[in-house]
C-alpha positions as CSV (number, residue, x, y, z in Angstrom):
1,X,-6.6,19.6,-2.9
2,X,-5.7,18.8,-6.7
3,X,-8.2,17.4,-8.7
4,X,-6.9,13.8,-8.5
5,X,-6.8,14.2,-4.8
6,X,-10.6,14.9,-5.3
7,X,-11.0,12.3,-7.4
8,X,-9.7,9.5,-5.4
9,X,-11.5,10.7,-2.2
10,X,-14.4,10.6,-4.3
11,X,-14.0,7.2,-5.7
12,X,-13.2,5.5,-2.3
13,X,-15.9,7.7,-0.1
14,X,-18.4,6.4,-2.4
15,X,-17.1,2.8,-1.8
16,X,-16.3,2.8,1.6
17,X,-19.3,1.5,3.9
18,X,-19.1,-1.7,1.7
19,X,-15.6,-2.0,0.6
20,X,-15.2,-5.0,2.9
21,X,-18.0,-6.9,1.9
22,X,-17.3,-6.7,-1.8
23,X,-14.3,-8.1,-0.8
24,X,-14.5,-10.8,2.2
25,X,-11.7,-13.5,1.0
26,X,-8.9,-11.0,1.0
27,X,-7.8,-11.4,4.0
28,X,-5.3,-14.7,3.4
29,X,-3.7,-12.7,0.3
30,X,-3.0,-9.4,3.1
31,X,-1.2,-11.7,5.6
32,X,0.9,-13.5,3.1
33,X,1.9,-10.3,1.8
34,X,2.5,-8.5,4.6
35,X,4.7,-11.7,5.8
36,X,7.2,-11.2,2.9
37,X,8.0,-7.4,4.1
38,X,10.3,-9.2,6.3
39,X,9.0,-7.2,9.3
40,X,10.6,-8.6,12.8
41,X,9.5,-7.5,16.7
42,X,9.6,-3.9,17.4
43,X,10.0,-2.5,13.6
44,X,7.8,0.5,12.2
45,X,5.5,-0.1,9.4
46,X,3.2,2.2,7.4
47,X,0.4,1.1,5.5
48,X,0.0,3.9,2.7
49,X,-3.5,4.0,1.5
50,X,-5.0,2.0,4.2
51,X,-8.4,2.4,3.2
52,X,-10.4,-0.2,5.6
53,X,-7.1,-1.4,7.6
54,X,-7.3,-5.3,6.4
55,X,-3.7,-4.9,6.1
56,X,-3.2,-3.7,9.3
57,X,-3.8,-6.7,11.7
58,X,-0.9,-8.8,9.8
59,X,1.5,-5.9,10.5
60,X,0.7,-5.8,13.7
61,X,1.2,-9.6,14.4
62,X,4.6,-9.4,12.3
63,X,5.8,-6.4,14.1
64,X,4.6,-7.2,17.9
65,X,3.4,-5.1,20.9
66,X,6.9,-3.2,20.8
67,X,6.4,-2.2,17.1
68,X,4.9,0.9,15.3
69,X,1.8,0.2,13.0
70,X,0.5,3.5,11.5
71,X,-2.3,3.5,8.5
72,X,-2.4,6.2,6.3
73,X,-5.2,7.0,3.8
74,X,-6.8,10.1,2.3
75,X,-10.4,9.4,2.4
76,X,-11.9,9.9,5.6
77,X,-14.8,8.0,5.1
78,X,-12.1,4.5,4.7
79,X,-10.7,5.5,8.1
80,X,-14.3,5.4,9.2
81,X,-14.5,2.4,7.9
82,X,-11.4,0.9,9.7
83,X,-12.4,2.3,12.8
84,X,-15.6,0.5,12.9
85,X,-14.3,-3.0,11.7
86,X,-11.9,-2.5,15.1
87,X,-8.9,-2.1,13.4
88,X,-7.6,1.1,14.8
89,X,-6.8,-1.5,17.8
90,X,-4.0,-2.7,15.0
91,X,-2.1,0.7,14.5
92,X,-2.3,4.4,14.5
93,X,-5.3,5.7,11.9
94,X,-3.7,9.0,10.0
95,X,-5.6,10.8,7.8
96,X,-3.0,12.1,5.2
97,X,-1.7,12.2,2.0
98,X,0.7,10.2,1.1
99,X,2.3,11.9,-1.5
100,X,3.0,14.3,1.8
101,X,3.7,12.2,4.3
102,X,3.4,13.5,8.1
103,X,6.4,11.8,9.1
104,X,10.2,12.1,9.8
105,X,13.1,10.7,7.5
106,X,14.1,7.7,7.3
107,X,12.1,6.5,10.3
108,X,10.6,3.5,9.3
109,X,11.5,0.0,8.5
110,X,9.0,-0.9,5.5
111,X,5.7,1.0,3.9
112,X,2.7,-1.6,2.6
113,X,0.7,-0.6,-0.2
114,X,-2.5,-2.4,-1.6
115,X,-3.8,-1.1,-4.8
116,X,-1.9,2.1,-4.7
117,X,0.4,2.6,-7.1
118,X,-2.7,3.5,-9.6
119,X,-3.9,6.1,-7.9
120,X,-0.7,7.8,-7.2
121,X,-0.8,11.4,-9.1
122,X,3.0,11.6,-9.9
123,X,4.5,7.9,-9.2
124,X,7.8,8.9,-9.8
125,X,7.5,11.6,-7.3
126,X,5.2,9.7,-5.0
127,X,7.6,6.9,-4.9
128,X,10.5,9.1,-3.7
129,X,8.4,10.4,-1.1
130,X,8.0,6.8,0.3
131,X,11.6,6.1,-0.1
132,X,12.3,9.5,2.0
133,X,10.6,8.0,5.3
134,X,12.1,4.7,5.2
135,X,15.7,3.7,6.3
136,X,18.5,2.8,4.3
137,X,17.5,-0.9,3.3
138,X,14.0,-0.8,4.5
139,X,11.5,-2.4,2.7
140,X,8.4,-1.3,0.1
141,X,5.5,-3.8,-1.0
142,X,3.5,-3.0,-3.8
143,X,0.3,-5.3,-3.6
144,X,-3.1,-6.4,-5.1
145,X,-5.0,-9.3,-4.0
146,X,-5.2,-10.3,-7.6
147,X,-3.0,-10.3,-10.5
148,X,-3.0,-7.5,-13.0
149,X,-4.8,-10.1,-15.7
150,X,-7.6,-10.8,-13.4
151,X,-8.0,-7.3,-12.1
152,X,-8.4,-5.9,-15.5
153,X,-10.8,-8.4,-16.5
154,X,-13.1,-8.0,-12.9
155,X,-13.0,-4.1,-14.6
156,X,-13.9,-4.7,-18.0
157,X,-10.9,-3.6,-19.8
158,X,-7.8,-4.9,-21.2
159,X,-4.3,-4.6,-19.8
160,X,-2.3,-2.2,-21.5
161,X,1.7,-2.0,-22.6
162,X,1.6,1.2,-20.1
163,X,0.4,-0.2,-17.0
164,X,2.4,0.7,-14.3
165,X,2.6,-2.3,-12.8
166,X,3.9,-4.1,-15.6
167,X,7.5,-5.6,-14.6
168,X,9.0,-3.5,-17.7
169,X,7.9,-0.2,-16.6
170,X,7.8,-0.9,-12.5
171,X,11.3,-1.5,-12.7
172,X,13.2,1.4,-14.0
173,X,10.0,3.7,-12.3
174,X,11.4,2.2,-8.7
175,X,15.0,2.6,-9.6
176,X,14.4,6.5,-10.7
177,X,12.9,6.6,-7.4
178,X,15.8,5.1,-5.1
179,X,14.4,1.6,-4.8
180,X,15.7,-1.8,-5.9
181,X,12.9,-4.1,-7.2
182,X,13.5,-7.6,-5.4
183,X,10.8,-9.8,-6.0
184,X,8.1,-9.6,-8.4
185,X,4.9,-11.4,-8.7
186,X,1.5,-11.3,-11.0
187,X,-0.2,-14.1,-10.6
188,X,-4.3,-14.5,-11.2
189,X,-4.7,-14.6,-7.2
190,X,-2.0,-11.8,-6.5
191,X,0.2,-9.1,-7.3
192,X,3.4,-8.2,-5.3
193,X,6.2,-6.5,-5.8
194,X,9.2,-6.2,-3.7
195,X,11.6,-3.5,-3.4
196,X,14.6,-2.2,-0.8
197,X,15.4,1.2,-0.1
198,X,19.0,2.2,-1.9
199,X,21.0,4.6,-0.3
């Protein structure tokens, strides 16, 4: 495992067993991002760095009894986590790497991600790597329940001209990757950005 493997397991293993508490009112901001994936019955989601799974019960409802829901994260101590809040009832719990992903080609219709893009080791990379297991025209959504502005100020810190998330440098980072930004948002109660697979 690479050190910012380690690091990240680290972080969220210490964080786990009260991630949800910390965090109760999230829930509104999950399903009204996981609603703009443009998901429909019987499509095949992956949440990528699922952590606890709150994402996991609005991509269920979007995608229906006939769809695939399948949570991704590399701390096993999150999946734990998920597991025990029941929602492993909402998808298939994968412990994995998502800068590896156990999955096929271009097999699924959209990938969620809440809070990852920060702790991705090699973005540009890491990016491709989710591009390779979604279909031509599929969907990504990069996500925070709060905006970059708030977020940095919950941490203590100021937001800096090299933030990843930043519209100037999220752009050309997703089009170096194969994706088309669509939509972006960064607002004090959320963050979202939309993007669709090229090619």
């Amino acid at each position: 495992m690479s050190d910012d493997h380690t690091r990240v397991r680290d972080f969220f293993s210490a964080r786990a067993a009260d991630w949800d508490t910390r965090f109760p009112d999230d829930g509104p901001a999950y399903r009204a991002a996981a609603s703009e994936l443009g998901l429909r019955p019987g499509d095949r989601v992956l949440d990528a760095g699922c952590g606890t799974g709150r994402a996991l019960p609005a991509l269920r409802e979007a995608v229906g009894p006939s769809g695939v829901v399948l949570g991704v994260d590399l701390t096993p101590a999150m999946l734990e986590a998920a597991t025990r809040a029941g929602r492993h009832r909402e998808g298939q719990l994968l412990l994995a790497d998502v800068t590896r992903l156990p999955v096929r080609d271009a097999v699924l219709d959209a990938v969620f991600g809440a809070g990852l893009i920060s702790h991705l080791p090699d973005p540009a990379e890491n990016l491709r790597e989710l591009r390779r297991v979604v279909r031509p025209g599929g969907s990504l959504a990069l996500f925070h329940p709060i905006g970059r502005a708030a977020l940095a100020a919950r941490q203590g810190r100021q937001i800096t001209p090299d933030d990843l998330r930043a519209e100037a440098n999220l752009r050309p980072l997703l089009a170096g990757a194969g994706w088309q930004l669509t939509s972006y948002v960064d607002e004090d109660a959320r963050f979202l950005a939309l993007a669709v697979r090229e090619g």
